[in-house]
C-alpha positions in Angstrom: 0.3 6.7 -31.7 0.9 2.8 -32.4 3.4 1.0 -31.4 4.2 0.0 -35.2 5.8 1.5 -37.7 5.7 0.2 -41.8 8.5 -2.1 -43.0 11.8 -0.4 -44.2 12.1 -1.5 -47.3 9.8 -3.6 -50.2 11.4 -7.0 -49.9 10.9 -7.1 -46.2 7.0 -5.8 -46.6 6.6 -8.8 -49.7 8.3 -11.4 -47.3 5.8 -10.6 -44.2 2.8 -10.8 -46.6 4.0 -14.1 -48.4 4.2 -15.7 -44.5 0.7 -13.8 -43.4 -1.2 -15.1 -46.2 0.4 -18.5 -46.2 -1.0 -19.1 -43.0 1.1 -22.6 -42.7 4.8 -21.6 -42.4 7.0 -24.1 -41.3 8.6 -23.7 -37.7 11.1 -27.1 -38.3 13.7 -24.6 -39.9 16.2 -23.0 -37.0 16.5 -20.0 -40.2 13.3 -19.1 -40.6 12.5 -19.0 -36.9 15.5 -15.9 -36.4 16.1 -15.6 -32.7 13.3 -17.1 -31.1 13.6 -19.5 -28.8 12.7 -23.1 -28.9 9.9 -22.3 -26.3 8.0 -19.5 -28.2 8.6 -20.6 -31.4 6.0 -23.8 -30.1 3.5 -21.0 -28.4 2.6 -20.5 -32.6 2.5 -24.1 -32.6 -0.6 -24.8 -30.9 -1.6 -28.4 -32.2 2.6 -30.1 -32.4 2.0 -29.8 -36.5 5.1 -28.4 -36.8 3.2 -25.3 -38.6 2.1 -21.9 -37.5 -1.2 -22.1 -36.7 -3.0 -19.7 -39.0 -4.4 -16.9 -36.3 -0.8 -16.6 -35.1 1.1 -16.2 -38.9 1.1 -12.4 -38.6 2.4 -12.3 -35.3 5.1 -15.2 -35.9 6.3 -13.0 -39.5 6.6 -10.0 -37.5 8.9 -12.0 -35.5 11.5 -13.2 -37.7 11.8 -9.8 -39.9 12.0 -7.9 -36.9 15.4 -6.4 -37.6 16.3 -5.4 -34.2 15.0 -8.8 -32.6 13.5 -6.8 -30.1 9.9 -8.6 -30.5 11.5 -12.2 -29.5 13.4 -10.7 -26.9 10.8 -8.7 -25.1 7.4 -9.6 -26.7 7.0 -12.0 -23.9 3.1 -12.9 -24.4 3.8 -12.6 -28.6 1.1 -10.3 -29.6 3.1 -8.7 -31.8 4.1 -5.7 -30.3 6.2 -4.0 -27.5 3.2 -3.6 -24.4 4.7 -1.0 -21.8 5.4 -3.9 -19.1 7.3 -5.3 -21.9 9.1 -1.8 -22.5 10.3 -2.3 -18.7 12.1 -5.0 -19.9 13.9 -3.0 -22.3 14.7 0.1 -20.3 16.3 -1.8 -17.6 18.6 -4.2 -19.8 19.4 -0.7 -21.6 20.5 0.7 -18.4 22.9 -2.1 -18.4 24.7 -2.5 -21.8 25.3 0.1 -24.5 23.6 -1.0 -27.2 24.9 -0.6 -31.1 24.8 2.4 -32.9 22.1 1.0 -35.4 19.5 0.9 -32.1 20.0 4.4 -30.8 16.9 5.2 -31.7 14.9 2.2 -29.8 17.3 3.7 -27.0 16.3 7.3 -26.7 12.6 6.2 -27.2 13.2 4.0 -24.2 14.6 6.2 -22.2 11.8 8.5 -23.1 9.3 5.5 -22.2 7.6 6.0 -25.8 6.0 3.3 -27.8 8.8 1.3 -29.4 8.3 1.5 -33.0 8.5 -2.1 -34.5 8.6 -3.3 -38.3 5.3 -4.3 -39.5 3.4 -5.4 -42.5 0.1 -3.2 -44.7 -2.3 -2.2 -42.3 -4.6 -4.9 -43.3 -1.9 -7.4 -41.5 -1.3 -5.3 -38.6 -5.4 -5.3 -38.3 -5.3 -9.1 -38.2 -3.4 -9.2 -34.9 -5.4 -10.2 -32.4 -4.3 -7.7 -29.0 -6.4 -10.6 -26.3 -4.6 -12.7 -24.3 -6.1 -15.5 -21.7 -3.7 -17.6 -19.3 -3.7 -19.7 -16.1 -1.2 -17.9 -13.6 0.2 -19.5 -10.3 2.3 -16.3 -7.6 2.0 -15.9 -3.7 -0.4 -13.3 -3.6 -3.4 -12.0 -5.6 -1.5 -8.9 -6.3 0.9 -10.8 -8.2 -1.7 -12.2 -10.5 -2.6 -10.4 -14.4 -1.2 -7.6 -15.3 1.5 -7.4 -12.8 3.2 -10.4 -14.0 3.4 -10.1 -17.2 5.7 -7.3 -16.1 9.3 -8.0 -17.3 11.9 -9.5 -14.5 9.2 -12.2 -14.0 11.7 -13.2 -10.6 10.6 -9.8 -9.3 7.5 -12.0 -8.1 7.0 -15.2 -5.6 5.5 -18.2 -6.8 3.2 -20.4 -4.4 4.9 -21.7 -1.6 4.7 -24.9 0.8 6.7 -24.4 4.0 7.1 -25.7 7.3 7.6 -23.2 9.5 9.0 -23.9 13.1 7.2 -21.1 15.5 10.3 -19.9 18.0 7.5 -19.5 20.7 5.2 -22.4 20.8 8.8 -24.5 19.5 6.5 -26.8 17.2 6.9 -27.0 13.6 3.9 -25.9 11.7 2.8 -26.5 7.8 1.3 -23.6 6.3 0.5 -22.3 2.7 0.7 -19.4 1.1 -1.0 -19.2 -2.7 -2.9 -17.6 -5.0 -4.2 -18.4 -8.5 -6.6 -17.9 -11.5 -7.2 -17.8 -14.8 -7.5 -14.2 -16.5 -7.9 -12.2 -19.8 -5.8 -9.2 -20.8 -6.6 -7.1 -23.2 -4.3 -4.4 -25.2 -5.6 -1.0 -25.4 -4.2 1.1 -28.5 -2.7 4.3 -28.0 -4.7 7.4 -28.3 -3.2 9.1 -32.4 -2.9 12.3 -29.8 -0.6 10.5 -27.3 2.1 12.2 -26.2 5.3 10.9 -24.0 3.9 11.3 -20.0 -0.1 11.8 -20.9 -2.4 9.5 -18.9 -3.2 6.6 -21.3 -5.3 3.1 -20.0 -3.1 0.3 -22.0 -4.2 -2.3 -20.5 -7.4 -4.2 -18.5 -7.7 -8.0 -17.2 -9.8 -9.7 -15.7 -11.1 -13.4 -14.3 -11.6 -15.8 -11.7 -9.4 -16.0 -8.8 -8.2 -18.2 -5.5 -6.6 -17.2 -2.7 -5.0 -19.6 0.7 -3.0 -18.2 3.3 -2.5 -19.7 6.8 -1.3 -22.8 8.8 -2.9 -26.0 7.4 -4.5 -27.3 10.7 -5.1 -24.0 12.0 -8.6 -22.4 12.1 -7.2 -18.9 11.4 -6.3 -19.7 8.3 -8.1 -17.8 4.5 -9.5 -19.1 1.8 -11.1 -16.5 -0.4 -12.9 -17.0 -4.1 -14.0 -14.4 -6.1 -13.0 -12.3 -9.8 -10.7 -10.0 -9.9 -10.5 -6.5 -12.5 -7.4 -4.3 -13.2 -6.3 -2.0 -15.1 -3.0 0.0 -16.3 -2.4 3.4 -16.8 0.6 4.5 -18.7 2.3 7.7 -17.1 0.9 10.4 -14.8 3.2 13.1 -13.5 6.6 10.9 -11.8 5.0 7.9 -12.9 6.2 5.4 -15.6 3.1 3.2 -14.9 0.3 2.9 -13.0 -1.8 -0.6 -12.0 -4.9 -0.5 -10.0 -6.7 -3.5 -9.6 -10.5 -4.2 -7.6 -11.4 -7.8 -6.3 -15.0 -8.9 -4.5 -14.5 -11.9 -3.0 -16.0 -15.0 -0.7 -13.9 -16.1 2.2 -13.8 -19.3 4.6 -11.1 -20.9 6.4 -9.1 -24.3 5.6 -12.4 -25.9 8.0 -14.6 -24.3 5.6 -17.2 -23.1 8.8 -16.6 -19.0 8.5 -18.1 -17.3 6.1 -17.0 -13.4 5.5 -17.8 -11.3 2.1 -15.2 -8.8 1.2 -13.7 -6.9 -1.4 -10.2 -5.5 -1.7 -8.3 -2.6 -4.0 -4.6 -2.5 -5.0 -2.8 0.5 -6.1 0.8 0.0 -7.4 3.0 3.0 -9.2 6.3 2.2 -11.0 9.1 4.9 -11.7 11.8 3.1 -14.0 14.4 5.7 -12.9 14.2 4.4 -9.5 14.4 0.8 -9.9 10.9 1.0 -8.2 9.3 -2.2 -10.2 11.7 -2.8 -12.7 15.5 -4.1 -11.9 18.5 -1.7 -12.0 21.9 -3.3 -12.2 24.6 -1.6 -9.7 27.6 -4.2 -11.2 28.3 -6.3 -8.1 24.2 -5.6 -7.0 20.9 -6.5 -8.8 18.4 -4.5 -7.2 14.6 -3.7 -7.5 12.0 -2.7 -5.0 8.2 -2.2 -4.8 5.4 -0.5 -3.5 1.9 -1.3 -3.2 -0.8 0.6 -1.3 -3.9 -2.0 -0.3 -7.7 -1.4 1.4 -9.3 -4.5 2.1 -13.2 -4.7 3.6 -14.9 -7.7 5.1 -17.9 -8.2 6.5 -18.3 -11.6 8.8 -21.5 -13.3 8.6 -19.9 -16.2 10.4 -16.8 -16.2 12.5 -16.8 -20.4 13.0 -13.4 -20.8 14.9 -11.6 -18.2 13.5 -10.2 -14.9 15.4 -12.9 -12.7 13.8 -16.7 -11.6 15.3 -19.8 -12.4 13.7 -21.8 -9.2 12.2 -18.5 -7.7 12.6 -17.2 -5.6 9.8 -13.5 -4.6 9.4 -11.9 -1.8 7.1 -7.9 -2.2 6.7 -6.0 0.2 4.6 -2.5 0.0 4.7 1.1 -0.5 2.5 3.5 -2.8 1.5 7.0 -2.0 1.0 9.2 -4.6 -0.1 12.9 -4.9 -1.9 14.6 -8.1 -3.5 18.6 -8.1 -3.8 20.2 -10.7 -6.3 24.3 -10.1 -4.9 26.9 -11.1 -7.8 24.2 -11.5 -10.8 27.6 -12.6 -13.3 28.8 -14.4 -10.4 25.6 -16.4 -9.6 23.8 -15.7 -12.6 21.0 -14.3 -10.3 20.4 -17.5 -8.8 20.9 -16.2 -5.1 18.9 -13.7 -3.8 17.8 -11.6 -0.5 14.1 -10.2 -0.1 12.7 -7.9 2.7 9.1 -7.1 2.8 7.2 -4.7 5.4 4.3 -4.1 6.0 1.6 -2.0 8.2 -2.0 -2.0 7.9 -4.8 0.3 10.0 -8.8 -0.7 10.3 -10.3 2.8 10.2 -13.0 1.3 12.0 -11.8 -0.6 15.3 -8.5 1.1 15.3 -6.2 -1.9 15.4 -3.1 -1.8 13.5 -1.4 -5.0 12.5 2.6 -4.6 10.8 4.4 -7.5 9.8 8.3 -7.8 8.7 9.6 -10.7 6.5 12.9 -11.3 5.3 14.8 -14.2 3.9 17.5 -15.4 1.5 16.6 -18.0 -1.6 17.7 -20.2 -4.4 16.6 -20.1 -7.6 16.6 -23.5 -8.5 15.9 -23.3 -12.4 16.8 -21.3 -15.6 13.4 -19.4 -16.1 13.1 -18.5 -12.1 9.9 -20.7 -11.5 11.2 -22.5 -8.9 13.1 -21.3 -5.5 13.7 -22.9 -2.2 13.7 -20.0 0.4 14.7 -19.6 4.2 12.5 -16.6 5.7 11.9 -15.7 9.2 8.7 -14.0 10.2 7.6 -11.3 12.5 4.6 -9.4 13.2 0.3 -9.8 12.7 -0.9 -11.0 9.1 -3.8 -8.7 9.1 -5.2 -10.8 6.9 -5.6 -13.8 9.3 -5.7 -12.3 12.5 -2.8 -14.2 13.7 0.6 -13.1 15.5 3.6 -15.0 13.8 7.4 -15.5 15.2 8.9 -18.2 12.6 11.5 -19.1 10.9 10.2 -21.2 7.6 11.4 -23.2 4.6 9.7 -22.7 1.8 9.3 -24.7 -1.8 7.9 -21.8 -4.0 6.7 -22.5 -7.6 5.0 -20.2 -9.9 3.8 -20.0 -14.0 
């Protein structure tokens, strides 16, 4: 099944062909550019010419003769279609407002988590849309990287953080950072012509280079890990809405640079739209969306250097993360204000330690698009992934793209 459908009537077919072949539309004029926004009307101009830049016509004219303006309101990476992380978007802002009689069938085809049929030029345009996308991304954690944010609700996930912590035991204030970034490629996967609404379909794979730091600055039990990363999405499967697995080999030191460990660690990461579980349901007074991500991490240490870990050690941790973010009064504060709790527990299947950690803080959203928050969290468990027991309370500067 694609995601497209042909133009409704002649005019509106003649008008996307005129701007396809063109290839140099104008984006000065507010009319032309429909709903857009300032921002992505500039993603189709590339070089500041004040022109569409001819590989992105097609895309832009599906834009402005969208009738619905679903694809500048959702098609958040403009490829020219409605992606099923985009269609989380559009399922959860349905569950809010009751749309117009005119879009009841881009309703019930939400609701039924179907391909969102959008307006569209000949084929021979449509075959001129280019479905790969490559961009630098900034989060917290390597499971927030690719795929998974490009999922709508792009608040749903942390950007980097700074903070200075002060640990309630040792009463000292400590410095510490928690990041993660890379640069990947995603690439669009067409619909099988025999899909049907809740078959297994792969819609998606990414992949690309990737960083990771976690730990106190000026501690040696601190991570650094290097390496490329691989996922993939799976549309449906029984209760699920989507599916996003992702595999990532990796080098790892510490902020000292003298351990040296090989690893590789797999994410698995199931959303269910009804449930609010990845995407955000709206309760009136409560904005509400939780997640849950099942992680096995192996690592083999070739050098220990001053970290907790053994040399010609190996370590296999499987384990889960369950965490929930809370925006109270979203009208009130237009979802500036928020609460998150995270928890998590972790078991190495082959020493038999277990290491659970619980975080949970309050934040600020500090600009428009959610790229910036200033955080208060307190801290309480072992980080598996360091070897280190933390007790803090923590201010944190978080910034994300």
């Amino acid at each position: 099944m694609s995601p497209v459908i042909a133009p409704r009537t002649a005019a509106a077919a003649l008008a996307i062909a005129a701007v396809a072949l063109t290839m140099s539309t104008c984006v000065a004029d507010g009319a032309n550019a429909g709903e857009l926004s300032l921002e992505q009307v500039k993603r189709f101009d590339t070089n500041g010419d004040d022109f569409v830049d001819s590989d992105k016509a097609t895309v832009y004219a599906r834009h402005i003769y969208d009738q619905h303006n679903i694809l500048a309101d959702y098609d958040k990476n403009l490829n020219g279609q409605i992606d099923p992380d985009e269609l989380v978007a559009i399922n959860s802002d349905l569950s809010k407002i009751d749309r117009e009689p005119v879009s009841a069938e881009v309703r019930l085809r939400a609701a039924e988590h179907v391909p969102i049929p959008l307006m569209a030029g000949p084929a021979s345009i449509e075959a001129e849309v280019s479905e790969d996308v490559a961009r630098a991304y900034l989060r917290e954690k390597r499971v927030d990287l690719g795929i998974d944010t490009e999922k709508p609700g792009s608040d749903i996930t942390s950007g980097a953080a700074i903070t200075m912590a002060n640990d309630l035991e040792g009463h000292e204030n400590i410095v510490s950072i928690e990041a993660a970034a890379g640069y990947l490629f995603r690439k669009n996967i067409p619909y099988p012509e025999s899909y049907n609404p809740g078959d297994l379909a792969l819609t998606a794979v990414s992949f690309g280079p990737y960083i990771e730091a976690n730990g106190d600055v000026n501690s040696a039990e601190s991570r650094v890990a290097a390496g490329a990363m691989a996922q993939a999405e799976v549309l449906g499967g029984g209760v699920f809405d989507l599916q996003r697995y992702s595999v990532a080999p990796y080098y790892q030191t510490d902020f000292r640079g003298r351990s040296s460990v090989y690893g590789a660690a797999f994410s698995w990461q199931p959303y269910i739209l009804d449930w609010a579980l990845g995407s955000i349901r709206s309760a009136g007074t409560l904005d509400v969306t939780w997640g849950l991500l099942f992680q096995g991490d192996y690592r083999f240490v070739a050098d220990a250097g001053e970290t907790g870990l053994k040399t010609d050690d190996d370590y296999a941790w499987l384990g889960a993360v369950l965490s929930t973010k809370i925006w109270p009064f979203p009208d009130t504060f237009e979802s500036r204000v928020f609460a998150e709790l995270e928890y998590s527990y972790f078991h190495d299947t082959l020493s038999g330690a277990d290491a659970s950690l619980f975080q949970g803080g309050v934040g600020l959203t500090l600009d428009e698009k959610g790229n910036a928050t200033l955080n208060v969290e307190y801290t309480n468990g072992r980080d598996y992934k360091t070897e280190t027991d933390k007790n803090t309370i923590k201010t944190a500067l978080k910034v994300k793209f």
